[in-house]
GUTORTOR-330021 format. One record per residue (C-alpha): residue number from 1; residue in three letters; x, y, z. Coordinates in steps of 0.02 Angstrom, whole numbers. Example, Ala and Ser with C-alpha at 12.3 -4.5 7.8 and 13.67 -1.06 7.14 Angstrom:
+-----+------+--------+--------+--------+
! seq ! type !     px !     py !     pz !
+-----+------+--------+--------+--------+
!   1 !  ALA !    615 !   -225 !    390 !
!   2 !  SER !    684 !    -53 !    357 !
+-----+------+--------+--------+--------+
***
This chain:
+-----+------+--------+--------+--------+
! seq ! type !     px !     py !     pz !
+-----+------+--------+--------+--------+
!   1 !  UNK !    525 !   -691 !   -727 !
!   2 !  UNK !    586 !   -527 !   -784 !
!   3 !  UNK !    394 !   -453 !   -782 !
!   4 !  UNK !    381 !   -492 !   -597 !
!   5 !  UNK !    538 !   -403 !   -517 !
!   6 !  UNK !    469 !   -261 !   -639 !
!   7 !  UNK !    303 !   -266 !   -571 !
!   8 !  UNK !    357 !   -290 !   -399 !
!   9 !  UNK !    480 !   -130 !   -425 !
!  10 !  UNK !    377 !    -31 !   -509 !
!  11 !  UNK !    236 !    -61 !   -369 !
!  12 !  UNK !    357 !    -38 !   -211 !
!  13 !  UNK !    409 !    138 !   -286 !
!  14 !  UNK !    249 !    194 !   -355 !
!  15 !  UNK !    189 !    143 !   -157 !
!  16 !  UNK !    325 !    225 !    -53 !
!  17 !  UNK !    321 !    416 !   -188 !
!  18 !  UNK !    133 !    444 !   -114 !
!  19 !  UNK !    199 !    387 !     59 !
!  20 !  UNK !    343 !    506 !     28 !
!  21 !  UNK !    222 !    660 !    -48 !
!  22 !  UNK !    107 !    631 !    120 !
!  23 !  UNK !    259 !    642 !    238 !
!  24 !  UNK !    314 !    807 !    140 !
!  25 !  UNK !    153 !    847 !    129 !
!  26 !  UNK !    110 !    842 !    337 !
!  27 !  UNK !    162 !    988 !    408 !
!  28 !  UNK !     28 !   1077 !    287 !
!  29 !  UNK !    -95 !    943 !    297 !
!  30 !  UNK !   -123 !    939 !    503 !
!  31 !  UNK !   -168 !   1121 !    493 !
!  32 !  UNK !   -280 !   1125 !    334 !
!  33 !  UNK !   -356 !    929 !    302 !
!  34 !  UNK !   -493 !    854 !    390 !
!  35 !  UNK !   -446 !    671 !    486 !
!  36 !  UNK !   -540 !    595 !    333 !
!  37 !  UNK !   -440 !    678 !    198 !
!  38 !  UNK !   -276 !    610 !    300 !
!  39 !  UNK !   -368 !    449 !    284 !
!  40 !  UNK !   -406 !    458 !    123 !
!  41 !  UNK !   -208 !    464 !     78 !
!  42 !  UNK !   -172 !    326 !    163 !
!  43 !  UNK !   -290 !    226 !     74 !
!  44 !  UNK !   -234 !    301 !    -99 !
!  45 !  UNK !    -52 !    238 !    -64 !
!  46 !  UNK !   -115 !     52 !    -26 !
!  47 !  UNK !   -202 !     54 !   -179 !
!  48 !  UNK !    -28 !    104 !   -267 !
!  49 !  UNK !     63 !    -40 !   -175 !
!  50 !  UNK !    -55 !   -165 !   -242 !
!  51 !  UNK !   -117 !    -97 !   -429 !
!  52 !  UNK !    -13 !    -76 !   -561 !
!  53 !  UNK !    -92 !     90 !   -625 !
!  54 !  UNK !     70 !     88 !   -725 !
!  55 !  UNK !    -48 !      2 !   -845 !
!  56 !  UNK !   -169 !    130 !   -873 !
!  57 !  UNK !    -41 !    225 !   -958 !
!  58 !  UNK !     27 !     76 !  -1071 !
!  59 !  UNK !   -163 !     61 !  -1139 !
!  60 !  UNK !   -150 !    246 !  -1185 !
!  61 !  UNK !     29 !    227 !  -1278 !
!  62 !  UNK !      0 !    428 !  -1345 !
!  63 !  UNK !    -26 !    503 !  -1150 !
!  64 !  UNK !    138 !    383 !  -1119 !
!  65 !  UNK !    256 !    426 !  -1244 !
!  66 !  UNK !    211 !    606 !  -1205 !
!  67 !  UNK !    245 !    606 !  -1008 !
!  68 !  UNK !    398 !    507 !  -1017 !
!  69 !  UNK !    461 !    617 !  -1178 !
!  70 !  UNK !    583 !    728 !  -1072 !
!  71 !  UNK !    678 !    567 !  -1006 !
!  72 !  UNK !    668 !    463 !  -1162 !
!  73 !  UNK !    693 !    589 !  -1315 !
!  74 !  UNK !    767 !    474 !  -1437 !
!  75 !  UNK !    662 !    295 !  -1473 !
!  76 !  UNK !    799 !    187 !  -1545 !
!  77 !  UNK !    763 !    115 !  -1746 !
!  78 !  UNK !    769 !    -63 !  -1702 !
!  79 !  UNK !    784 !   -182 !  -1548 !
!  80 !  UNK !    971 !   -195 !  -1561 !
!  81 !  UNK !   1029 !    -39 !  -1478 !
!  82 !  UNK !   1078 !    -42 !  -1320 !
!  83 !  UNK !   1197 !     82 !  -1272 !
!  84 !  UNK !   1104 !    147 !  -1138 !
!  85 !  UNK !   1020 !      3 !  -1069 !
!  86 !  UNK !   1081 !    -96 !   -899 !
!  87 !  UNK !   1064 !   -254 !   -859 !
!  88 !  UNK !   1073 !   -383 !   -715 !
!  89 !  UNK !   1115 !   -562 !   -735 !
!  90 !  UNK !    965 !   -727 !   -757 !
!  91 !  UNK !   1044 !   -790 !   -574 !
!  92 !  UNK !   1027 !   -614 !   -478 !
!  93 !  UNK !    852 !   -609 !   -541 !
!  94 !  UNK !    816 !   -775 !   -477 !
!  95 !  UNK !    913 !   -740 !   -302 !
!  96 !  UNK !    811 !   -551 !   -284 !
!  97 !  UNK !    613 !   -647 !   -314 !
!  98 !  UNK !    656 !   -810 !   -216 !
!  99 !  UNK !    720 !   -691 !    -46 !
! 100 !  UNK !    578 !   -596 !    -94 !
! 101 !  UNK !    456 !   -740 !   -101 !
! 102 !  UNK !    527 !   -821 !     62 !
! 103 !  UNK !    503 !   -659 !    138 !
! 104 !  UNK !    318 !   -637 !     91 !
! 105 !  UNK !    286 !   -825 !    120 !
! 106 !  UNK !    366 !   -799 !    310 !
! 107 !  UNK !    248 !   -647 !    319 !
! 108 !  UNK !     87 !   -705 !    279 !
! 109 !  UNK !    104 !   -864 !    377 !
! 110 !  UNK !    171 !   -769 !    532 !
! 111 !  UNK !     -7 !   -645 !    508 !
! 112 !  UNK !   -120 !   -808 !    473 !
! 113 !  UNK !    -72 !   -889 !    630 !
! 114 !  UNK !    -71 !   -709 !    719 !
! 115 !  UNK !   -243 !   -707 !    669 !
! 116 !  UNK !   -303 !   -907 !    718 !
! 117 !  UNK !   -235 !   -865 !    898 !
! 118 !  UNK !   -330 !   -695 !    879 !
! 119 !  UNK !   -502 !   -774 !    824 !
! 120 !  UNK !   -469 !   -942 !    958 !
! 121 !  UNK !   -433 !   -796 !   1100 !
! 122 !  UNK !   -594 !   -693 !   1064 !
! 123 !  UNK !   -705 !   -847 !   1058 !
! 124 !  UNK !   -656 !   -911 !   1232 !
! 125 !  UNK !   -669 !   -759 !   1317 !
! 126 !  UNK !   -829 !   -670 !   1235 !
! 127 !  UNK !  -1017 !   -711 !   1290 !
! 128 !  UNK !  -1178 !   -635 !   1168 !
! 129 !  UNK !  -1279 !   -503 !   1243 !
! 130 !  UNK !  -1454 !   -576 !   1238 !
! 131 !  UNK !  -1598 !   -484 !   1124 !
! 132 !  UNK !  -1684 !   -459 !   1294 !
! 133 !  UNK !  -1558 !   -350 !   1360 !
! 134 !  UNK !  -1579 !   -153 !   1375 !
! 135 !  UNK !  -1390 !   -134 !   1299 !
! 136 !  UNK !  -1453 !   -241 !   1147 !
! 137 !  UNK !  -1595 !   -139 !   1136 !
! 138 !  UNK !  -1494 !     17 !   1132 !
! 139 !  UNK !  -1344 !    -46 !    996 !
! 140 !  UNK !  -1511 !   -104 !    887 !
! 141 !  UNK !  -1568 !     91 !    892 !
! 142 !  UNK !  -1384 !    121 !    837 !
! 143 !  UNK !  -1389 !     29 !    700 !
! 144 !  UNK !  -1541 !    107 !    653 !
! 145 !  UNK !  -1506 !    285 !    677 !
! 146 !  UNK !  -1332 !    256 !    554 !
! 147 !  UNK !  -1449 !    148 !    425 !
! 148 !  UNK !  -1336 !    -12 !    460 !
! 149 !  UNK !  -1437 !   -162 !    414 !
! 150 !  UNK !  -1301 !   -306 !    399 !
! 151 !  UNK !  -1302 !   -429 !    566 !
! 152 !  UNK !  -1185 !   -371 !    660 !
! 153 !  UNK !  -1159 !   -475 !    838 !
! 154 !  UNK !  -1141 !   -390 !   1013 !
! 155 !  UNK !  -1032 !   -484 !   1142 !
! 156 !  UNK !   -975 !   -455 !   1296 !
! 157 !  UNK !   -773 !   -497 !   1311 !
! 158 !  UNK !   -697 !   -505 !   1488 !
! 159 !  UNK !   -514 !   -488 !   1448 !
! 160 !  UNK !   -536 !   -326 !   1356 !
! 161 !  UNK !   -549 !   -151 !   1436 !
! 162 !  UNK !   -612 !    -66 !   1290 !
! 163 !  UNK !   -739 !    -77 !   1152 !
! 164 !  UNK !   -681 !   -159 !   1001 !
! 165 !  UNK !   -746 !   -196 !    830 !
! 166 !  UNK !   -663 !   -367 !    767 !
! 167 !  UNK !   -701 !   -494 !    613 !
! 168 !  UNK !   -714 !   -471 !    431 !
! 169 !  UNK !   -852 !   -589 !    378 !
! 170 !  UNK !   -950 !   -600 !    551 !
! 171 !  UNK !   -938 !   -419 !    614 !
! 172 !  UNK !   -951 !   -423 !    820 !
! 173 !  UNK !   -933 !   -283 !    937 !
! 174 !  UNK !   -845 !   -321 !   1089 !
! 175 !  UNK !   -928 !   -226 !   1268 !
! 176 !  UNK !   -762 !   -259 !   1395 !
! 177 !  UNK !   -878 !   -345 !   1546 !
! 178 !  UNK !   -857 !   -238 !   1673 !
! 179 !  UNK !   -934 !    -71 !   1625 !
! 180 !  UNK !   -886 !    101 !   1713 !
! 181 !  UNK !  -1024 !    206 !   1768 !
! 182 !  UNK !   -934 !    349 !   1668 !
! 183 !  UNK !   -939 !    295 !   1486 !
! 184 !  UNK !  -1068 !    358 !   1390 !
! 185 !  UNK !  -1122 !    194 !   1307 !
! 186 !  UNK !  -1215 !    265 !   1152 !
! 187 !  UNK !  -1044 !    353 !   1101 !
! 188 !  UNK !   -976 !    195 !   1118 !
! 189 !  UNK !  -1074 !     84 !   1010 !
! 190 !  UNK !  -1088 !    217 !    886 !
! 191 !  UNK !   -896 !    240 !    860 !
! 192 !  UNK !   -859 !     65 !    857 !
! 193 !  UNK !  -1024 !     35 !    693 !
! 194 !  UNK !   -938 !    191 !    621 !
! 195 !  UNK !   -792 !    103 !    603 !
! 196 !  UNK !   -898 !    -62 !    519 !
! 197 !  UNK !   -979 !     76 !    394 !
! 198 !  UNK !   -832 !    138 !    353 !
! 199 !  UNK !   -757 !    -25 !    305 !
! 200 !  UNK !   -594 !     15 !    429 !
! 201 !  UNK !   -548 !   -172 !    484 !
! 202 !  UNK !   -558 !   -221 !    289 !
! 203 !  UNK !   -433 !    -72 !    267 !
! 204 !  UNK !   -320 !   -103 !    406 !
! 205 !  UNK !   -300 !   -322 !    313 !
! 206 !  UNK !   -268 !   -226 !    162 !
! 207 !  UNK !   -125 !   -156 !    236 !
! 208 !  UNK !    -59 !   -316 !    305 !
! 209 !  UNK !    -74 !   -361 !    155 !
! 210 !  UNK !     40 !   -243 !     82 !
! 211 !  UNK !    177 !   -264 !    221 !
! 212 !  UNK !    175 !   -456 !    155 !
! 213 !  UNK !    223 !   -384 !     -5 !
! 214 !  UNK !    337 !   -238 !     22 !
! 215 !  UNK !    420 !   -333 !    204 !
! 216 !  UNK !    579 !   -249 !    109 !
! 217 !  UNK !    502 !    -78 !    113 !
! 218 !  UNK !    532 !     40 !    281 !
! 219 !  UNK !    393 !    152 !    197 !
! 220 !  UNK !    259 !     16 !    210 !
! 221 !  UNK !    259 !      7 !    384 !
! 222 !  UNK !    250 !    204 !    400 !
! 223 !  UNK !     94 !    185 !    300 !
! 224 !  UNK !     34 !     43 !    414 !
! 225 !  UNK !     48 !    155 !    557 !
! 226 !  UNK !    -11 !    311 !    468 !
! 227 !  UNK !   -182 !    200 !    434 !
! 228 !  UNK !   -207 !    156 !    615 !
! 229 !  UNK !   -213 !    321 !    692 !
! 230 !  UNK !   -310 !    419 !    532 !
! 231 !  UNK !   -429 !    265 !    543 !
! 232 !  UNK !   -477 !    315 !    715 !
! 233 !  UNK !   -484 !    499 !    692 !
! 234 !  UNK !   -565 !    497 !    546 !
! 235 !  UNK !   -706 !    379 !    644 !
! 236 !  UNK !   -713 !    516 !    788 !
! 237 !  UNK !   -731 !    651 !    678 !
! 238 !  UNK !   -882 !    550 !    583 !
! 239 !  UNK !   -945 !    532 !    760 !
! 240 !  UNK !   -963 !    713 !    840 !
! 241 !  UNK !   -972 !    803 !    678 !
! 242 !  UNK !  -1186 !    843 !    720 !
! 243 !  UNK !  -1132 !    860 !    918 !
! 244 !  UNK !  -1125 !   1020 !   1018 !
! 245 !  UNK !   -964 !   1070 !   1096 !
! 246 !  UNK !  -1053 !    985 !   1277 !
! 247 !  UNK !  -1078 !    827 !   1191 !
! 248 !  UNK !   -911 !    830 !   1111 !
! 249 !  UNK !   -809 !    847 !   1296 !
! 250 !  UNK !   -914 !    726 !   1346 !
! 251 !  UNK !   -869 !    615 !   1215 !
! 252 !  UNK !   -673 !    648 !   1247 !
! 253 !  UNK !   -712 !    613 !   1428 !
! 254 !  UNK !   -787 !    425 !   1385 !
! 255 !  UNK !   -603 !    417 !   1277 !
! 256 !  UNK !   -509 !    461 !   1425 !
! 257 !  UNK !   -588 !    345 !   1529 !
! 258 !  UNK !   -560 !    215 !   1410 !
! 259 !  UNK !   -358 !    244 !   1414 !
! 260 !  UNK !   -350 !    194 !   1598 !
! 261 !  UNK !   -309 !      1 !   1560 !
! 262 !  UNK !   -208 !    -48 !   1381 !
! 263 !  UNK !   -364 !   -184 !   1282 !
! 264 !  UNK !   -284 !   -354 !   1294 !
! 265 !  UNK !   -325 !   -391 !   1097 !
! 266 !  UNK !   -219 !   -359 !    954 !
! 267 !  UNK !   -235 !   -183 !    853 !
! 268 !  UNK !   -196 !   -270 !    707 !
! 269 !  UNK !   -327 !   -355 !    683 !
! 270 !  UNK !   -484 !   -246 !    759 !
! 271 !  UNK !   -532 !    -68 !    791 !
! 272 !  UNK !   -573 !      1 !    944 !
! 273 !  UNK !   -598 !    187 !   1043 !
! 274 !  UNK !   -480 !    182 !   1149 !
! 275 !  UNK !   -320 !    210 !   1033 !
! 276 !  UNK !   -148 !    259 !   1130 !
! 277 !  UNK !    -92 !    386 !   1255 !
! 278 !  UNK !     36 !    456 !   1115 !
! 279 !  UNK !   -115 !    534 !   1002 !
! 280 !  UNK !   -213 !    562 !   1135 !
! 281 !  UNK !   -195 !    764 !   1130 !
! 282 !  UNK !   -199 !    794 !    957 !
! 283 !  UNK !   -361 !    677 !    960 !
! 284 !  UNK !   -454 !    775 !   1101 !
! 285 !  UNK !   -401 !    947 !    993 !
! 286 !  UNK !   -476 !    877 !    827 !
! 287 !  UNK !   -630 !    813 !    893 !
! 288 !  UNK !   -666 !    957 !    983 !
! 289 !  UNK !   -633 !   1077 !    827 !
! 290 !  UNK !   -692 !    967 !    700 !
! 291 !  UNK !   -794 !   1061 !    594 !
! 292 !  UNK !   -885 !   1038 !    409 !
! 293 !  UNK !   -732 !   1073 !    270 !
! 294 !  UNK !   -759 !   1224 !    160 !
! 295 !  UNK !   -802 !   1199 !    -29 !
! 296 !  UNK !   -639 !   1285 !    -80 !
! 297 !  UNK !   -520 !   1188 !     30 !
! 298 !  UNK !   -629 !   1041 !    -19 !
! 299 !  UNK !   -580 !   1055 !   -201 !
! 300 !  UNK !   -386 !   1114 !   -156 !
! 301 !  UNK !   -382 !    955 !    -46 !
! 302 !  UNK !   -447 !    841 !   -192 !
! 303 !  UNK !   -345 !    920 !   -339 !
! 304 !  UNK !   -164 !    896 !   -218 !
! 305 !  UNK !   -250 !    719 !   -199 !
! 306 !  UNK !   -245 !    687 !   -385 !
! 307 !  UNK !    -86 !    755 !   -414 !
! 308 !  UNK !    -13 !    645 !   -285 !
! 309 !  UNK !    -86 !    503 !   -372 !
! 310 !  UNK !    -20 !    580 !   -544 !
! 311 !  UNK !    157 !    573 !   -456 !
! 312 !  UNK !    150 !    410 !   -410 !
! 313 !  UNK !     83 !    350 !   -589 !
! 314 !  UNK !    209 !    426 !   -676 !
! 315 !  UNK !    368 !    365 !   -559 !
! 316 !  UNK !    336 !    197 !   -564 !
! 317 !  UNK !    311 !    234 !   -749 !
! 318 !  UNK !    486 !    297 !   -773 !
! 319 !  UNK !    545 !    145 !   -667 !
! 320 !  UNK !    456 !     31 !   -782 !
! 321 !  UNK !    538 !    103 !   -944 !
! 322 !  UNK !    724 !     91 !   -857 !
! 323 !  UNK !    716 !    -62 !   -753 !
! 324 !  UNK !    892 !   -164 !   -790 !
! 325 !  UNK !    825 !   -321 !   -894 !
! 326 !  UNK !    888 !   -492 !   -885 !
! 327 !  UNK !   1039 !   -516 !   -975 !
! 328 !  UNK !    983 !   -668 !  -1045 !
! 329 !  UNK !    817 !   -596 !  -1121 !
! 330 !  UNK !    926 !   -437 !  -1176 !
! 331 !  UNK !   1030 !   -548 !  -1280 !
! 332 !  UNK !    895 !   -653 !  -1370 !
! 333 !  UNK !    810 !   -456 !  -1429 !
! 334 !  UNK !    949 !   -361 !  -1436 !
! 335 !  UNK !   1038 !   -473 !  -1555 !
! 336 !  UNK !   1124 !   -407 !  -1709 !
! 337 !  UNK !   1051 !   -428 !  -1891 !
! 338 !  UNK !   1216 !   -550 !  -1945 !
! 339 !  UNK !   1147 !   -557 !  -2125 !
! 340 !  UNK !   1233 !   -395 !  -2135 !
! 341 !  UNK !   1379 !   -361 !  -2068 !
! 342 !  UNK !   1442 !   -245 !  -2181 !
! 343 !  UNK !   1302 !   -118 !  -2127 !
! 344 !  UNK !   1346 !   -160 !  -1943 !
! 345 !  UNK !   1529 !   -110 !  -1985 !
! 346 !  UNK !   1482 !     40 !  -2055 !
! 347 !  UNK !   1369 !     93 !  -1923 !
! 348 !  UNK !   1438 !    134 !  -1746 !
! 349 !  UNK !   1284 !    164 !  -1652 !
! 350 !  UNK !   1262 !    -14 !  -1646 !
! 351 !  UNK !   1372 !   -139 !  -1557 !
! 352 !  UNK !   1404 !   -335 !  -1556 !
! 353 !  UNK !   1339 !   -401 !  -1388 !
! 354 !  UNK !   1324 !   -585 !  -1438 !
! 355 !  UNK !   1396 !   -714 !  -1596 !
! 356 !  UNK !   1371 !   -903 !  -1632 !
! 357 !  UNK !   1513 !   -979 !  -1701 !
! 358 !  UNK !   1418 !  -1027 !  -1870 !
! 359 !  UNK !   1418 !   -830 !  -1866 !
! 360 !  UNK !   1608 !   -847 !  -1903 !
! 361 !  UNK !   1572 !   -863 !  -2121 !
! 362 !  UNK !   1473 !   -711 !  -2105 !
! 363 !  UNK !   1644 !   -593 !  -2055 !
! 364 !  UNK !   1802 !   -563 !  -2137 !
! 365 !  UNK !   1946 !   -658 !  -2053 !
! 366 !  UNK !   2015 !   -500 !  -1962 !
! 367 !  UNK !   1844 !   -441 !  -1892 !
! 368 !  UNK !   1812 !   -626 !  -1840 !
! 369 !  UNK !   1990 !   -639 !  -1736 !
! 370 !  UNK !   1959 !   -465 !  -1676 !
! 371 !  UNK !   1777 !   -551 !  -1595 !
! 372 !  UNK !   1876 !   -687 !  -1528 !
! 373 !  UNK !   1980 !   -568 !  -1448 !
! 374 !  UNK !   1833 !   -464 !  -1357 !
! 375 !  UNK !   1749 !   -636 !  -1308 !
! 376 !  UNK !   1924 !   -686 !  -1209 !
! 377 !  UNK !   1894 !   -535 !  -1127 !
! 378 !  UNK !   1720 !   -536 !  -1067 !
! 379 !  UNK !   1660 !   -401 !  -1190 !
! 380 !  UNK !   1565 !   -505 !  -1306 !
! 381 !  UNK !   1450 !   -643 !  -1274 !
! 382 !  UNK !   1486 !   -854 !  -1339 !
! 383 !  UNK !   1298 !   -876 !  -1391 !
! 384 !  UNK !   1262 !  -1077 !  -1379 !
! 385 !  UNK !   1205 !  -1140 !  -1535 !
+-----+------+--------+--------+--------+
***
């Protein structure tokens, strides 16, 4: 039981210290990183909140004992020292992973019927575009032109007022039914299969997932909303990347004219190009100066990626060598070698956590009473037989 709060710890912080490098990180990165880079983070720390990389470092025990050297520069002789170790009782353990548990539990349920009432909504309100039809022809030529062969449905929805992209195992892209004579309709079926290429709904479950897991964690849901708006500026810049500075205002024009009505489907569980009024500048700005990243920043960009990651790895290695253990583990490892406890006598870097009272033969009647005496008062342990 004591391996899963670890775990769970050791996850949650190695999680929230890329979240917390990225927010230190931001002022620098908005001027210098591409939308994809910014991206790119986000999906590094989910990956950190649901792999224990902790464990690459336990295969290679050498690159361990070397990183965590500074913090741990004395490895005790034998099990039985504890004078620096904490540790938290059997019950609190038990109290910490069933809250957690019924917290997750509470989670995933809430998202799994979130996500029924989603699917049941979309079904009832969407219609298929027929083969026949001149948009069908045109989101087929799409498809083509980005090398897309999976089936991927087109639909027309009448209670949204934007394009979406929604479902995980049967892709569909959503038309809203009424169509404005201003929308560039090629931009908008090509942003919304950018977003299928790039895998961006899978990405935005994974970090549902990861709320489920870390509810606890404030920093989760920063990285929840830090995926959203990178995943659709990353997808614009991927769009207008090959477009002239023309095609690129007209582009921002079809987004504006999206933002007129809110979509009536739940961000959480699609993608679409019509994003919120909050981003809106600092998404018109980027598309319109997006521009191919430089080899050197390229390389810059990657190595502060890595060492991010290298942060992260080695906190929630540090956590995992100094978690408090249960108390009633620590006592069946830590106990003292009672075949000799003349040598114990004689050696103060070791003390008496825990006795039996068959243990009572094995001490001289003055060091017995004087263990009687720190059991009444709470400092040694009664061990049942």
């Amino acid at each position: 039981m004591s391996k899963w709060l670890e775990l769970l710890t050791t996850l949650t912080v190695a999680g929230s210290t890329v979240v917390v490098c990225m927010l230190l990180i931001k002022p620098i990165s908005l001027k210098f990183l591409s939308a994809n880079w910014q991206y790119l983070i986000g999906k590094l720390a989910l990956l950190f909140y649901t792999l224990p990389f902790v464990c690459i470092i336990h295969v290679f025990p050498s690159f361990s004992s070397n990183m965590i050297a500074t913090f741990n520069p004395i490895e005790p002789k034998y099990l039985n020292k504890i004078l620096s170790e904490q540790n938290i009782s059997l019950e609190m353990t038990i109290s910490v992973l069933t809250i957690w548990t019924i917290g997750s539990l509470l989670s995933i349920i809430w998202y799994i019927c979130c996500y029924k009432k989603f699917v049941k909504q979309i079904r009832n309100s969407s219609l298929l575009v027929p083969e026949s039809h001149e948009v069908y022809k045109l989101f087929c030529s799409c498809k083509q032109a980005l090398g897309i062969e999976k089936q991927i449905q087109l639909a027309y929805n009448y209670k949204i007022s934007t394009p979406a992209l929604v479902g995980l195992w049967k892709p569909t892209v959503l038309l809203p039914i009424k169509q404005r004579d201003n929308v560039d309709l090629n931009m908008v079926i090509r942003h919304e299969l950018i977003h299928f290429k790039s895998k961006d709904l899978w990405i935005k479950m994974f970090a549902l997932v990861v709320i489920s897991l870390h509810w606890f964690n404030p920093l989760a849901y920063v990285l929840r909303k830090h995926i959203h708006v990178w995943s659709e500026f990353s997808c614009d810049e991927k769009v207008v990347v090959k477009m002239t500075r023309a095609e690129r205002k007209r582009y921002g024009e079809t987004i504006l004219n999206m933002l007129e009505n809110t979509p009536a489907i739940r961000s959480s569980f699609s993608v679409s190009l019509s994003g919120t009024r909050k981003n809106l500048e600092r998404r018109l700005t980027m598309l319109l100066n997006t521009k191919k990243i430089k080899t050197s920043i390229a390389i810059i960009t990657t190595i502060g990626i890595i060492a991010i990651g290298y942060v992260g790895i080695t906190t929630s290695s540090l956590v995992s060598k100094n978690i408090p253990v249960v108390s009633a583990l620590e006592v069946k490892e830590a106990k003292i070698e009672l075949d000799n406890p003349k040598n114990l006598e004689s050696n103060s870097s070791y003390e008496l956590i825990s006795v039996k009272k068959s243990d009572e033969n094995r001490f001289r009647p003055d060091v017995w009473k004087d263990i009687l005496s720190k059991i009444d008062n709470g400092e040694i342990i009664w061990e049942d037989e």
